[in-house]
C-alpha positions as a printed NumPy array, in Angstrom:
array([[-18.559,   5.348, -21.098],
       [-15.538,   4.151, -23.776],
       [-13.292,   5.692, -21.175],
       [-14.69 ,   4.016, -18.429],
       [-14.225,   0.896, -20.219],
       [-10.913,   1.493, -21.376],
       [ -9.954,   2.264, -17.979],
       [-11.277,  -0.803, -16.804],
       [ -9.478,  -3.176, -19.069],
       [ -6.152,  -1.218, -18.614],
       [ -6.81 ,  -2.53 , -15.139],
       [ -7.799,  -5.914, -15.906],
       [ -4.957,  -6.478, -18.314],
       [ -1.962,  -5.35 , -16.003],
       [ -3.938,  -7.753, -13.211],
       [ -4.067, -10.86 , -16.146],
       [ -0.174, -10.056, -16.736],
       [  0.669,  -9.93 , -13.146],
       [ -1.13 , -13.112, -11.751],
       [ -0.058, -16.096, -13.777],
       [ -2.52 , -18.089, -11.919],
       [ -6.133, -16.096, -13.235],
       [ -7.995, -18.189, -14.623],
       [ -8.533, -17.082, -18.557],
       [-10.679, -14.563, -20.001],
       [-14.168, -16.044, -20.358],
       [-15.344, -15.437, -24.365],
       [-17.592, -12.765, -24.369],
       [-19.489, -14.975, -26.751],
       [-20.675, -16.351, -23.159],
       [-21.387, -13.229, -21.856],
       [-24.036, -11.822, -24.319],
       [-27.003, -13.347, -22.276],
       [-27.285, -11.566, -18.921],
       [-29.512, -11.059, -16.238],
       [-30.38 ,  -7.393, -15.252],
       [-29.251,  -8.948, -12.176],
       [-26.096, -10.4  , -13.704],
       [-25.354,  -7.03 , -15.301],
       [-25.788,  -4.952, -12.354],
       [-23.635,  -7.208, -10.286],
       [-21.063,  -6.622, -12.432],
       [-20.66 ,  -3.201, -13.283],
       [-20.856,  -2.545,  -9.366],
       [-17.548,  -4.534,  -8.563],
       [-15.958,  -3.047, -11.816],
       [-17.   ,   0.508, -10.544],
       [-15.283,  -0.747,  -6.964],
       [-12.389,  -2.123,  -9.061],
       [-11.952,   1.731, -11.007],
       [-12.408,   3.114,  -7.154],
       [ -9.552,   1.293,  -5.515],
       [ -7.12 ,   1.518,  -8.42 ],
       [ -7.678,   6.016,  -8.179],
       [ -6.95 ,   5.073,  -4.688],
       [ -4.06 ,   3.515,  -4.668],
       [ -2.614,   7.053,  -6.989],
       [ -3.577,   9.065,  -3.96 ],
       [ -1.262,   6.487,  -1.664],
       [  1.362,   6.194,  -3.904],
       [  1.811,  10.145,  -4.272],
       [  1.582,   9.841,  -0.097],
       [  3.989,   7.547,  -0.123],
       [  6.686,   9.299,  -2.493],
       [  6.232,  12.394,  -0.567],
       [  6.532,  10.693,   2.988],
       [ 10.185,   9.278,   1.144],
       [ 11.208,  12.649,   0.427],
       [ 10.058,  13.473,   4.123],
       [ 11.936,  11.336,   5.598],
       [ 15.296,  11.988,   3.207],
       [ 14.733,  15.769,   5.153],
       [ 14.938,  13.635,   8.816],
       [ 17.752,  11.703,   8.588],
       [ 19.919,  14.575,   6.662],
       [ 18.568,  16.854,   9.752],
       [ 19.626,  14.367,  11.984],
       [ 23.258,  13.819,  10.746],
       [ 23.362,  17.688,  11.17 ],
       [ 22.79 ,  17.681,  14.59 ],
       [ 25.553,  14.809,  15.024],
       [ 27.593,  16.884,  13.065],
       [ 27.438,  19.647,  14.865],
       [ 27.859,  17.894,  18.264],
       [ 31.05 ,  16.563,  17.276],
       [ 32.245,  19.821,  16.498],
       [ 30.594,  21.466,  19.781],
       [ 32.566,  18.792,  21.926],
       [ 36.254,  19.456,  20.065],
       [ 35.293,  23.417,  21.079],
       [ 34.929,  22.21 ,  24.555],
       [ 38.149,  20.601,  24.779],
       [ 39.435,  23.391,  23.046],
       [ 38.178,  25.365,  25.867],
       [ 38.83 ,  23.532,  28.737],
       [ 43.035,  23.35 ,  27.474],
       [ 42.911,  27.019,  27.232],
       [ 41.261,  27.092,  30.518],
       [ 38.449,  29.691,  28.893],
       [ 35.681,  29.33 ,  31.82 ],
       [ 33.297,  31.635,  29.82 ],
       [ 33.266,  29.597,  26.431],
       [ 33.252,  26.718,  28.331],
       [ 29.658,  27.391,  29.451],
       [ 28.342,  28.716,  26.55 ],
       [ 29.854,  25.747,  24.701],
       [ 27.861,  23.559,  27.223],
       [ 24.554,  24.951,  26.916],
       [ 25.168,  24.428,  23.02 ],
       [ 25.573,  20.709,  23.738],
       [ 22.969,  20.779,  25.863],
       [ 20.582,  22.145,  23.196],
       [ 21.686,  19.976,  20.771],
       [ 21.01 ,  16.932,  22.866],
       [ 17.33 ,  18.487,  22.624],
       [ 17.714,  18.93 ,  18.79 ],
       [ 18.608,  15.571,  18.437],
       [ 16.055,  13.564,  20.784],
       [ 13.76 ,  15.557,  18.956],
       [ 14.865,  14.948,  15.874],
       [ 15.01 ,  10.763,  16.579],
       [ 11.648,  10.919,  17.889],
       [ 10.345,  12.555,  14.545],
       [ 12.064,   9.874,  12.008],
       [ 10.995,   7.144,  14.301],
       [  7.646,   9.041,  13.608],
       [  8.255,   9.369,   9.727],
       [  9.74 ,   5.175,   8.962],
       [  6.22 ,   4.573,  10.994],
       [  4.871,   6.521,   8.68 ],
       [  6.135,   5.491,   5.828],
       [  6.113,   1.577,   6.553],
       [  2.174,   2.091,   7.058],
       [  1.922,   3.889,   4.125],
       [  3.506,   1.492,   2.023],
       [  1.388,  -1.469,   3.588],
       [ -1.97 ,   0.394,   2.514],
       [ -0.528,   0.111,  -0.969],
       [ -0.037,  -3.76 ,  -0.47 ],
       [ -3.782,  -3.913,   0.8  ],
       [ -4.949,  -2.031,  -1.905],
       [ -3.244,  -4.045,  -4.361],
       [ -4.15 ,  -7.059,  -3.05 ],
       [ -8.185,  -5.58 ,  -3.197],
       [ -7.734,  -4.263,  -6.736],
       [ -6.278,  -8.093,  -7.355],
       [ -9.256,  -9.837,  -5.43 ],
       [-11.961,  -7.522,  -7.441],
       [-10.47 ,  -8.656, -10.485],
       [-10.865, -12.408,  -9.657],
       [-14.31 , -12.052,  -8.181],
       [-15.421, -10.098, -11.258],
       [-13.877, -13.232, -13.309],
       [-15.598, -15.995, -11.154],
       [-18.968, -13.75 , -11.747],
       [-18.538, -13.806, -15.218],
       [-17.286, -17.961, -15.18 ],
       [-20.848, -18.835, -13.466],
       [-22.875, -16.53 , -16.057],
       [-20.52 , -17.901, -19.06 ],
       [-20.863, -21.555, -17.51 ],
       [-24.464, -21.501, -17.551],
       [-24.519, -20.085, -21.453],
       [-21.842, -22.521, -22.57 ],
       [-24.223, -25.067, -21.739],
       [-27.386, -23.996, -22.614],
       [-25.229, -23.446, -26.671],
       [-23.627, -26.612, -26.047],
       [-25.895, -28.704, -24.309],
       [-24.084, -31.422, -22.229],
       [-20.544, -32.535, -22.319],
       [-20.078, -35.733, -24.564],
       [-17.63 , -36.87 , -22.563],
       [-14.923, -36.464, -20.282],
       [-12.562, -34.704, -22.509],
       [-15.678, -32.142, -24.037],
       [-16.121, -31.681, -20.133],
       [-12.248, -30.62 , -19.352],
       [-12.881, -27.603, -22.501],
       [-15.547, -26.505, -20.797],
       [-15.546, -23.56 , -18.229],
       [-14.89 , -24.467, -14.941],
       [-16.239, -22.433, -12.484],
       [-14.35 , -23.937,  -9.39 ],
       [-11.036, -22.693, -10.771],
       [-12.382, -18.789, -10.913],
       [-13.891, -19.901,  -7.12 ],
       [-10.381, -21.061,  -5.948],
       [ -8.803, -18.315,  -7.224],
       [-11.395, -15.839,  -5.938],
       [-10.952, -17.681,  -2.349],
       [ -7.187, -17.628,  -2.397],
       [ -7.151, -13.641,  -2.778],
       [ -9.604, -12.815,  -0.547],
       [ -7.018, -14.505,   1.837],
       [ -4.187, -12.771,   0.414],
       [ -5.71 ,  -9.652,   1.475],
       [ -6.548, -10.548,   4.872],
       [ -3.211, -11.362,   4.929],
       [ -2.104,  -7.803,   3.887],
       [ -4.704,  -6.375,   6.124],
       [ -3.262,  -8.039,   9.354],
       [  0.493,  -6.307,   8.223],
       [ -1.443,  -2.833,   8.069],
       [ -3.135,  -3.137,  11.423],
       [ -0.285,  -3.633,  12.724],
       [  2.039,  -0.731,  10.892],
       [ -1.277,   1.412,  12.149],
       [ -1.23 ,   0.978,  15.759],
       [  3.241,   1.343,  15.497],
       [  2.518,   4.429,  13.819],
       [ -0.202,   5.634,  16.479],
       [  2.666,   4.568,  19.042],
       [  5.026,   6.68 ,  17.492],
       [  2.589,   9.507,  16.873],
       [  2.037,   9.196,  21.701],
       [  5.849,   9.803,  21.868],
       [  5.885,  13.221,  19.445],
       [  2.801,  14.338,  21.505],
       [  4.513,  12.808,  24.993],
       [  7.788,  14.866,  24.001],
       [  5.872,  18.149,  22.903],
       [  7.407,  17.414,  19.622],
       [  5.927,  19.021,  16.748],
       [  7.31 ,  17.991,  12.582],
       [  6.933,  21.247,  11.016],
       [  7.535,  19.567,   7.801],
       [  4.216,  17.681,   7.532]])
């Protein structure tokens, strides 16, 4: 359980430092009376929060490896463009010495090279698809580790709200009433994530259905990646 917790607020402290606009900490001196309710509530969305951040490891080792993947392409790719420019120098090479024999095994090299290298396009086409998607599920998952933090905070605002009071009793005035928790703050900034990730959402859908477009043209070519 101390390593659950310590997980937890590893999380919640790298969220504090990255969002300059989370509302504070709420004193746990607030936070001493809950409701079974309360207390269930809570330890579900920091069980969700614990969830999404293992998550976003298994995307981000996805994502490094699709990188290196994709390095492999584009250095196959040059190699292929490579070796066409050399293929077409032999043919000229041919054709001056008048060689009729090399000539046509030099073109059915170009030929299969022109294969090798529509091939080859198709598959990094396939791969930056790939790897843009990828990279978008990290931003959603971010921005859903980032909105479980802030509705864990505004949960915790409307329990410590209702204990500051009941200690406190009343504001005295208008200035007592500014030091006081304010629960619309955590609300606004609960509100204003949950849009951020629809935002990020939207960008995934879309990197999805260019990567399922990508993934037709392999099938549409016959075009297997032996690499994946």
């Amino acid at each position: 359980m101390t390593k659950y917790y310590s997980f937890l607020t590893g999380i919640l402290v790298f969220f504090t430092g990255c969002f300059a606009s989370l509302p504070p900490k709420i004193s746990d001196e607030y936070l001493n009376n809950k409701t079974s309710e309360e207390s269930t509530k809570l330890e579900v969305i920091e069980k969700q929060i614990i969830d999404i951040s293992n998550n976003k490891e298994e995307l981000e080792k996805a994502s490094k490896i699709t990188d290196l993947k994709l390095a492999v392409m584009k250095k196959e790719l040059s190699q292929f463009e490579a070796e066409e420019a050399l293929l077409i120098d032999k043919q000229r090479l041919y054709v001056t010495q008048n060689d009729t024999k090399m000539q046509e095994e030099v073109k059915g090299e170009i030929e299969k090279n022109k294969k090798d290298q529509a091939a080859a396009k198709l598959k990094l086409e396939y791969m930056k698809a790939k790897q843009k998607d990828l990279k978008n599920k990290i931003d959603v998952n971010e921005a859903e580790l980032s909105m479980k933090v802030a509705e864990k905070y505004y949960e915790q605002a409307k329990i410590g709200k209702s204990n500051q009071d009941k200690l406190m009793g009343a504001p005295a005035n208008e200035k007592d009433a500014k030091n006081r928790i304010n629960v619309a703050d955590y609300e606004k900034y609960f509100n204003d994530q949950k849009e951020y990730l629809s935002r990020e959402q939207k960008d995934q859908a879309e990197s999805e259905l260019k990567l399922k477009e990508a993934e037709k043209k392999l099938k549409d070519a016959g075009v297997i990646i032996d690499i994946i």
